[in-house]
N, C-alpha and C positions, 0 to 999 in steps of 0.2 A: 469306347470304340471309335477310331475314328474313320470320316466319312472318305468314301474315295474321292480323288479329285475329278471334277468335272469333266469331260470329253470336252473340244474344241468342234466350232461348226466352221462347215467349209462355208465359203461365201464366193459364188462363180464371179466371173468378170463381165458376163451381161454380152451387149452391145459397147465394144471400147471405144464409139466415136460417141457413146453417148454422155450421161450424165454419168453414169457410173463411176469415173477416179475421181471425180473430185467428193460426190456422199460417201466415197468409200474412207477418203481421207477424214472426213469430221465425225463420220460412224467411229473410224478406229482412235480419234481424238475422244470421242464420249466414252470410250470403255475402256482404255487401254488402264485403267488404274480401278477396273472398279471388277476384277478376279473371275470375270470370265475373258475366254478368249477365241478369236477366230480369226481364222485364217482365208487368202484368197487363192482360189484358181484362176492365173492369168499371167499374162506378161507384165513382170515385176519393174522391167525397165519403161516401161509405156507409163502406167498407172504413175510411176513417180514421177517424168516427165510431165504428165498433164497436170496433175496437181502442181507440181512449180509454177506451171506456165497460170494455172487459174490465182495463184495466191497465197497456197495451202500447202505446208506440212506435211508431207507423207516422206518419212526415213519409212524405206523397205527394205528387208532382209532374204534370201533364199532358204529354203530351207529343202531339204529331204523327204521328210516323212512327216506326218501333222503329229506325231506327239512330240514334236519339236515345238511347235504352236505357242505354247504355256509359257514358257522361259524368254522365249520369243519375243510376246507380244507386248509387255509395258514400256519396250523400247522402241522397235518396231515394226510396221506389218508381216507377219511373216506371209509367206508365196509361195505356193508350189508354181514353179514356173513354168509355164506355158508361154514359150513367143509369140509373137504375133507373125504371117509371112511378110506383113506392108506396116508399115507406120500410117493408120487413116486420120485425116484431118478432123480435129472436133468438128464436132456435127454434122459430119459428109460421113454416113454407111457405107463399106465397102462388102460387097459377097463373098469377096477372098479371105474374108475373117471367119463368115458363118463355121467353116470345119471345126476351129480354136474354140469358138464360139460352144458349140455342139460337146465338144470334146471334153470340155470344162464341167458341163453337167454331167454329162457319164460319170467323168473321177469323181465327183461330188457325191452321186451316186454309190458307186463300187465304195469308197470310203466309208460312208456311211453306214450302209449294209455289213462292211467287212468289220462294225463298232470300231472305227480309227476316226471318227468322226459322231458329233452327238445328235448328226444333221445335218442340211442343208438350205440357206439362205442364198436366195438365186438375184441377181440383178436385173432388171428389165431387159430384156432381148428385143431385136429390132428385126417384127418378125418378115418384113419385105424382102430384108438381106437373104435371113435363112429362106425365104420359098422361092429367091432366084438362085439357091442351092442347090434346091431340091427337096427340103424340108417336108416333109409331108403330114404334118401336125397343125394343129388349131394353133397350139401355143404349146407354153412351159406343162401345164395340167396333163395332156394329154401323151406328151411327149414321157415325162415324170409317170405316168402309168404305164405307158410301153416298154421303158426300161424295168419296172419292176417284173411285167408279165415275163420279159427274155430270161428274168431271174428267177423264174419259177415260181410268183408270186401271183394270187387272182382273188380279186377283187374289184370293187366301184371305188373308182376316184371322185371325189366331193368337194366343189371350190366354195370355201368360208371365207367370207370377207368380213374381218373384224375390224371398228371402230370404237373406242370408247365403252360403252356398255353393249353397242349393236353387234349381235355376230347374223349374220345374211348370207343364205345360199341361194345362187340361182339354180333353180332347178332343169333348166336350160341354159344354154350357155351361150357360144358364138354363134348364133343362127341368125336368120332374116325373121321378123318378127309372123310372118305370113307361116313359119314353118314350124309356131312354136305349138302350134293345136295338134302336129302330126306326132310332133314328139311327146307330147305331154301326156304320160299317159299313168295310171294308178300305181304299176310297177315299178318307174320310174323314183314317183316320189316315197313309196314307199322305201325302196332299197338306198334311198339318198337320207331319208328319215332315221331307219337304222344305223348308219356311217355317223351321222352328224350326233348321237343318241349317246352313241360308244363312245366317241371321240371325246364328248363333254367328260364324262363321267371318268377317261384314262387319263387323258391330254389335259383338260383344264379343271380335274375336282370336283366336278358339280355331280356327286352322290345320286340325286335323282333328276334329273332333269326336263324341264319343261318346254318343248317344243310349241311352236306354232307358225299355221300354214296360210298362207293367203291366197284370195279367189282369183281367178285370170280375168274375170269379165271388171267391170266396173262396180263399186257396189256387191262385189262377189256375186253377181248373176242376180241379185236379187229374184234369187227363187223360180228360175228360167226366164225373166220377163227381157235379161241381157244374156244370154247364152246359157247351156245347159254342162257346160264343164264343170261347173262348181259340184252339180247335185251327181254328173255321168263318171266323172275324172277321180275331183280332189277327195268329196266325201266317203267313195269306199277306200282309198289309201287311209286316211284319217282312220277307220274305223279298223283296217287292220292294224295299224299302228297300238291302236288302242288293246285291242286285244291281245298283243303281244306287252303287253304290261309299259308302254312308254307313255307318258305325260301329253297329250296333241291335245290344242284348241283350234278350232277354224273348220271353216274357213273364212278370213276376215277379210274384210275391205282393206284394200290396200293403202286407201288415202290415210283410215286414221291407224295403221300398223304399225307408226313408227315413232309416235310422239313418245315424250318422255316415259308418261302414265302408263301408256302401252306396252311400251320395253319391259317395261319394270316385273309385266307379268308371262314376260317368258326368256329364257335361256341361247334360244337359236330361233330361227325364224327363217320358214323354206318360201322361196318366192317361185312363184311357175317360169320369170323369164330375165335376162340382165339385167336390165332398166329398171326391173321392178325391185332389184335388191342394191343397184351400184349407185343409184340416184340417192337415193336414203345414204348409204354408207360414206360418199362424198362430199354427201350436204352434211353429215354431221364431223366430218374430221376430213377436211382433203388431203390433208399435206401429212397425217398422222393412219392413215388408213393399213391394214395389213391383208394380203391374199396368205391363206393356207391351204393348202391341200392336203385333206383330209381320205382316209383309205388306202393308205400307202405303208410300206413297211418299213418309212421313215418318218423324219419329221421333215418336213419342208414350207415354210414363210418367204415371201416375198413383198416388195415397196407396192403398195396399191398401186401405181404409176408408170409409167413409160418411159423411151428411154429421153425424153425430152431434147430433143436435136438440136433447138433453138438456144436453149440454156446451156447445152456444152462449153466450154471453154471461159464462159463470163464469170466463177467463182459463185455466181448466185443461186445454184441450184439447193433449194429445203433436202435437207438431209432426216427429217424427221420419220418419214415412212420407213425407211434402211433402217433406222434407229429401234424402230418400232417394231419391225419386222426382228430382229437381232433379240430384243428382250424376248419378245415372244417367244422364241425360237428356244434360247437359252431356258424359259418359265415352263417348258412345255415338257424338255429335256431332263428339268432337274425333276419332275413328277413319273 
């Protein structure tokens, strides 16, 4: 019997004044031989000029439609083209791109969903531009579940940040830290528990999977003597969790959550706030790190990373997180 061939992932164009043409050009140099493939939404003519100007390799191709992708790509990148309306200068953001910008993800979207795509891998967005747009989203997470609801789709969106053997959910997200007690709440981590539960067990094979959740306070409240969220908040989440037949330990202290030893004994690990899950995933792979969002009626991986402003144009931007984000994407896809 033989196997069908793989779908191709879209992969947006980000922020164009950022780092994005030139990772896109050593992404498409790391795979273009090794039979998966993906394509970009963006301006075909940009993307190859910056890469010139940094150093880099990048032959682009237009294309029509993504199942053009395949035949495509070992030569090279194919583009659904999207112009840009300005030419912006590496490292200077312009707002008159945010629309392109915006636009990019929709097709990536619709794609996706329409099976003409096996996914979506998004480039860093440069979110100051989009909210002197008008943008009205936290980020890519939030925006990526808004588009799904307009599709008739409902559900919790779940940001997983994988590293090495670390996968890390904040269970709060872009807030001010002062705001994360309001949010924090059983229901919360529960229905973020479930997401990440599923996700293991469709998306990355893990049959039964083991969760664990860490305390908000210090010391996980040692027992009310630093806060009472541990024993008011986490542990009846935990305890539903459990009831409904999923794997949960904790709540732990978050200092030792994350060493080797620790890992070792669980699967995913929900943190109550950003810091408590980006700081760990950073420190153990920065330049290798991956954002998934998880609860969606796609696949979606993203560069742990930003769109680095400074490092535009110098040829030196680590392409490793694109890189990482793409297998993933592709490992996730073929399950």
């Amino acid at each position: 019997m033989t196997r069908p061939r793989p779908l191709p992932l879209a992969l947006t164009c980000g922020e164009p004044a950022g780092v994005a043409p030139e990772i896109t050009a050593r992404a498409w140099a790391h795979f273009r031989h090794g039979g998966n493939a993906f394509f970009l939404i963006g301006d075909a003519d940009y993307f190859a000029a910056r890469a010139e100007a940094a150093g880099l390799s990048l032959p682009v191709r237009r294309i029509a439609k993504a199942a053009e992708a395949e035949t495509v790509f070992p030569a090279a990148l194919p583009v659904l083209h999207r112009p840009l309306p300005l030419t912006p200068e590496a490292g200077h953001w312009r707002s008159e791109t945010a629309p392109a910008v915006m636009a990019a993800i929709e097709q990536a979207v619709a794609l996706s969903l329409a099976g003409e795509a096996a996914g979506l891998v998004t480039n860093p967005i440069q979110k100051e531009a989009l909210y002197t747009a008008g943008f009205p989203f936290q980020g890519h997470t939030d925006f990526l579940a808004h588009l799904a609801r307009q599709r008739g789709f409902a559900g919790d969106e779940v940001m997983l940040l994988v590293a090495q053997d670390l996968r890390a959910v904040p269970v709060t997200v872009h807030i001010a830290l002062r705001e994360v007690m309001a949010q924090l709440t059983s229901q919360r981590i529960v229905a973020q528990g479930r997401v990440v539960a599923r996700a293991l067990q469709e998306k990355f094979g893990i049959a039964a999977p083991r969760l664990a959740v860490t305390g908000l306070n210090p010391h996980a409240g040692e027992n009310g003597a630093m806060g009472d969220e541990e024993t008011r908040v986490i542990a009846p989440a935990i305890a539903t969790l459990r009831s409904e037949g999923f794997a949960v330990t904790g709540p732990l202290p978050a200092d030792t959550a994350f060493h080797a030893e620790a890992r070792a004994a669980y699967d995913a690990i929900l943190c109550m706030y950003h810091d408590q899950a980006l700081i760990p995933v950073k420190t153990l792979d920065f330049h290798g790190g991956v954002n998934v969002t998880l609860g969606l009626p796609f696949i979606r991986t993203s560069p742990d990373h930003g769109t680095a402003l400074t490092l535009a144009g110098t040829g030196r931007a680590n392409p490793s997180s694109l890189i990482a984000a793409l297998k993933l994407a592709f490992d996730m896809a073929a399950r």
